[in-house]
N, C-alpha and C positions, 0 to 999 in steps of 0.2 A: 400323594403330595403333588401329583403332577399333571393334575387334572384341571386345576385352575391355574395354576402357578405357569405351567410351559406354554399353552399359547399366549398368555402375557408376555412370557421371557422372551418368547420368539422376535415376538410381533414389536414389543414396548423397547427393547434391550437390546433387539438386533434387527429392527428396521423391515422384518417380513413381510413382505404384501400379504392379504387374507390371503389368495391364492397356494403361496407357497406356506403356510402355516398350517393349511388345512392337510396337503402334502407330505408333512413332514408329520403332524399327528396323526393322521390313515396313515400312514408307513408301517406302524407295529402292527397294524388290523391286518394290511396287505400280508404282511410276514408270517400272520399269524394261522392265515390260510393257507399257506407254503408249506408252513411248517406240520401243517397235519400230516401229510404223506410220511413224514418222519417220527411225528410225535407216537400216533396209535398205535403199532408195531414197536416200534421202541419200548414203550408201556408194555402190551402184549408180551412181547417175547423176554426183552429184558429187565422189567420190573418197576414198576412205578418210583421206589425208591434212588435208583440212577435216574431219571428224570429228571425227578425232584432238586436232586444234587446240582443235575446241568445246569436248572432254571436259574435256581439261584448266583451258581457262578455268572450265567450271562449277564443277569442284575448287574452284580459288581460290576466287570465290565464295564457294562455300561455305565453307571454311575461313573468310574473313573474317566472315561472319555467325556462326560460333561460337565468335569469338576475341571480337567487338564489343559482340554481346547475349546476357541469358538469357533475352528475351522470349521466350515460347513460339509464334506466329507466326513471329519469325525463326527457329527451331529446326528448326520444319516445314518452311521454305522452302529451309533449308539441305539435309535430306533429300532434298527434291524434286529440289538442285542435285545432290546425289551421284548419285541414283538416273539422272538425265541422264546424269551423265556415265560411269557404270560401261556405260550403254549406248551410251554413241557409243564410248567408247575400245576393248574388249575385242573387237568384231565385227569392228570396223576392223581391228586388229592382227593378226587371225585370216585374215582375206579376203585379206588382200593375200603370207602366205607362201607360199600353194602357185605365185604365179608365179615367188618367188623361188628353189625346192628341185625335182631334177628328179621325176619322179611314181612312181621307184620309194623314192623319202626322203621321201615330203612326213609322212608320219606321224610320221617321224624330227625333222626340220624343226618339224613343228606342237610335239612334247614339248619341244624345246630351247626354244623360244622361251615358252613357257607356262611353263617352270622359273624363268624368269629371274620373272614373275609372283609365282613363290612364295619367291623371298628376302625381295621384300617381307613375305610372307605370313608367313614364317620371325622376321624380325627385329623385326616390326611389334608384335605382342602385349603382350609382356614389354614392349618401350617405351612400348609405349602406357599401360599400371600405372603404370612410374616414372615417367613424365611428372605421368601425373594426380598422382602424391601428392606430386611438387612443388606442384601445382596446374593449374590445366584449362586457363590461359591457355597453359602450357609446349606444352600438349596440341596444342591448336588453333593456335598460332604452328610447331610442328614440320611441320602439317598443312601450312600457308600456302607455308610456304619446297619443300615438295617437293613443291607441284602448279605452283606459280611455275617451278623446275627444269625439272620435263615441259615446260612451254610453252616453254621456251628452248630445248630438244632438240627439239621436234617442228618448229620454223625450219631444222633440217637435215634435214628426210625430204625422200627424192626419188623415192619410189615412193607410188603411191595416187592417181593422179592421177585428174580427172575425168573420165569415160568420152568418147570422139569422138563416141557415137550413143544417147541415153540409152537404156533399156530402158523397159517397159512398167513404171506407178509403183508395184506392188506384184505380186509373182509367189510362187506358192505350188508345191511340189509334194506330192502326197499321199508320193511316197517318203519323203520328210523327217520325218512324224508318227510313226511307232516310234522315231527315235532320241530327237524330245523326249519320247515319251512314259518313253523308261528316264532320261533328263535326270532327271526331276522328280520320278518314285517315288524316286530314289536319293540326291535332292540335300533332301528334305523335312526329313532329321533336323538338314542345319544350322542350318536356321533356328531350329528349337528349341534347340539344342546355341548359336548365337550370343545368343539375345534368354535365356535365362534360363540356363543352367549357370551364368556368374558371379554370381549370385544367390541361385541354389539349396545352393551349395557353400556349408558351413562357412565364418567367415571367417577361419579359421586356413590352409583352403585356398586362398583368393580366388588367392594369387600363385602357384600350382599349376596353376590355368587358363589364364595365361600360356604356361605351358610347353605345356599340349595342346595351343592354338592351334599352337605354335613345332612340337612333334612334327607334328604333322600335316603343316605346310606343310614342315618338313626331308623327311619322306619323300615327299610327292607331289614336290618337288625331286629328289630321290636316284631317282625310281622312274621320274619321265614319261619320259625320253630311249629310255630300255631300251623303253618299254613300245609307243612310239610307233615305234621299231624291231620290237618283235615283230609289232605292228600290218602292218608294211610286210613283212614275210616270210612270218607265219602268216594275215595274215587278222582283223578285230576281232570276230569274233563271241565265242570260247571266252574271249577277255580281258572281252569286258561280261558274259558269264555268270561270270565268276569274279569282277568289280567288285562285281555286286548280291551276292553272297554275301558279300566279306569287307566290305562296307558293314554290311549282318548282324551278322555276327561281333563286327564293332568298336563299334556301337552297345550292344552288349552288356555289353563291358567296361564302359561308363562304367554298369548299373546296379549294379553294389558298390559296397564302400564307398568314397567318393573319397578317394587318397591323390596323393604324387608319383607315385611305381609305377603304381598305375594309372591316369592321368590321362594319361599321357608313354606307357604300350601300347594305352590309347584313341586317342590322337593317332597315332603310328605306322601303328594300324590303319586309321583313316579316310583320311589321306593314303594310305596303300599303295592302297587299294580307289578310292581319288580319279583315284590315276595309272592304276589299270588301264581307268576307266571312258573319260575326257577324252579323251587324245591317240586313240584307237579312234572314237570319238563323232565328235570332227573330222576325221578321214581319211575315215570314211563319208560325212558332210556334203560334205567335198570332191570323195569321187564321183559322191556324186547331184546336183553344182550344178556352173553356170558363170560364165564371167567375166561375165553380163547380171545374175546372181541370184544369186552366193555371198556378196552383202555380208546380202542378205536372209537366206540359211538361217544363216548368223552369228548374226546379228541376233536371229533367233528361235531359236536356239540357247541365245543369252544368257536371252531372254524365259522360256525354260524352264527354264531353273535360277533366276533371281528370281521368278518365280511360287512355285517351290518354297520359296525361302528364307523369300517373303511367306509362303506360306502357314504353314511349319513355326514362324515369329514370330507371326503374326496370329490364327490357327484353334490354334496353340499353345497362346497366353496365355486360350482360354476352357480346353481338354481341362486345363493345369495347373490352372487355379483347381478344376476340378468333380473332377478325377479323380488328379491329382499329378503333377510329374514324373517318375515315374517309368514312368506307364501312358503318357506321351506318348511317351517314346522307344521302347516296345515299339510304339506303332503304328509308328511312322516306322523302326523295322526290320522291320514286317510290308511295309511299302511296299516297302523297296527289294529284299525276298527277291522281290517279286512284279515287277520287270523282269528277271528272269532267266528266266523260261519269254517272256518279250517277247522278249527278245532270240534267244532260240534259234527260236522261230517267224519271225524278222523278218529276221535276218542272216544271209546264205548262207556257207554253207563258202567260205573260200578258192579251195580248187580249183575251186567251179565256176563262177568267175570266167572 
């Protein structure tokens, strides 16, 4: 809901310069990088399920601090709460299916379960406008009631438990560093594409951007299942060389003129190029880790696409001011055409598995 809605509120409602709007949405990316040294070990040792449970409390939280004040300390503090909690919940969630799906499905497995991610992603957007132009408090009280939700769900999980023999309290593998490195060339333009496109657009189009959000997350819905299947049959190399390209492609559209039309095959493209990256990305992840260390390469999994998000909001909001939005999103499609010779150097053929 907070994707289009909060840098309007920011900017429209409370007067924020782009500068400090961008700031304040890279806040949860920054946090969310932070939080890895905490999150993966935590997962590791004491169970995906307490995670889980945190993530969700920090939601609340935070919702309550943007339902209560406009102080801008609480606003901050709120961010710090999200950025917590996108980091315990998502690694968590992530870690704990490949025990549930057998190993020739788990790419199949990881896409279905990541879809359901993106109805929120789908329905979120558009809601999040009509809320705000009731007003902000609708905003942040719809916030409250579905992270409240989560925590009453997450009292019935019965997987994720705390490990019988903890693991060593932070584990790395060098195999792991090419998949975050195509993570975050490829994931750079959202953070641009979240902290200023509803700003930069006309404001006849503002409720236009709604809908990208909405295209985007329908197709990376419609696409992950298939893709995390092709992932389990062909192998995810040819599918992340073909992710960073149509990331590309679709970055592209949004520089014309912003209309519905193209705003709704901008969104289509990036969700499509979304789905072929992710469920591939995760299936990898899951062959190079174990049950001592997959809550960690999660973890920093996540780390590398909020980095990017940070960076595409925060290193964004100077390259717009000096150079425009529109030379921004030309670098961050120069980025992600550049994990596609990564990925071809990095990920081996199928067959010679």
């Amino acid at each position: 809901m907070f994707s289009a809605a909060l840098p309007l509120y920011l900017n429209r409602f409370r007067g924020y310069s782009l500068p400090a709007v961008g700031v304040l949405i890279g806040l949860a990316s920054v946090v969310q990088v932070l939080a890895t040294l905490f999150t993966g070990p935590l997962v590791d040792r004491r169970g995906a399920r307490l995670a889980i449970r945190l993530g969700a409390a920090s939601y609340l939280l935070a919702s309550v601090l943007f339902l209560t004040s406009s102080w801008l300390p609480a606003m901050v503090l709120a961010r710090v709460l999200q950025g917590i909690g996108i980091a315990l919940i998502l690694p968590s969630v992530f870690s704990v299916v490949p025990a549930l799906a057998p190993p020739n499905l788990r790419g199949t497995a990881l896409g279905f379960v990541g879809a359901f991610n993106n109805v929120a992603l789908a329905a979120g957007p558009p809601l999040g406008l009509l809320l705000l132009r009731w007003g902000p408090s609708f905003l942040f009280a719809a916030a409250l009631v579905a992270s409240a939700l989560a925590i009453v769900i997450s009292l019935f999980l019965r997987v994720g438990l705390a490990a019988t023999e903890p693991s060593r309290l932070l584990k790395y593998r060098p195999a792991w560093t090419p998949l975050y490195a195509i993570t975050f060339l490829c994931v750079v333009y959202w953070g641009v594409v979240t902290a200023f496109l509803p700003i930069e657009v006309p404001s006849r189009q503002i409720a236009n951007v709604g809908w990208f959000f909405t295209a985007d997350a329908i197709a990376v819905m419609a696409a992950r299942v298939p893709a995390g299947y092709l992932a389990d049959r062909f192998g995810p190399r040819w599918l992340l060389v073909g992710g960073a390209c149509a990331t590309g492609l679709a970055i592209g559209v949004l520089l014309v003129a912003p209309s519905f039309t193209s705003l709704v095959l901008a969104g289509i493209g990036t969700g499509v190029s979304a789905a072929l990256l992710l469920p591939p990305i995760l299936l990898e992840l899951t062959k190079r880790s174990d049950e001592t260390d997959r809550g960690t390469a999660m973890a920093l999994y996540n780390t590398s696409f909020a980095g990017a998000v940070g960076a595409g909001s925060l290193g964004g909001a100077l390259v717009v001011q000096r150079l425009g939005f529109h030379a921004t999103l030309v670098v961050s499609m120069v980025s992600s055409l550049i994990a596609a010779p990564v990925a071809l150097a990095t990920v081996r053929r199928h067959e010679d598995r």
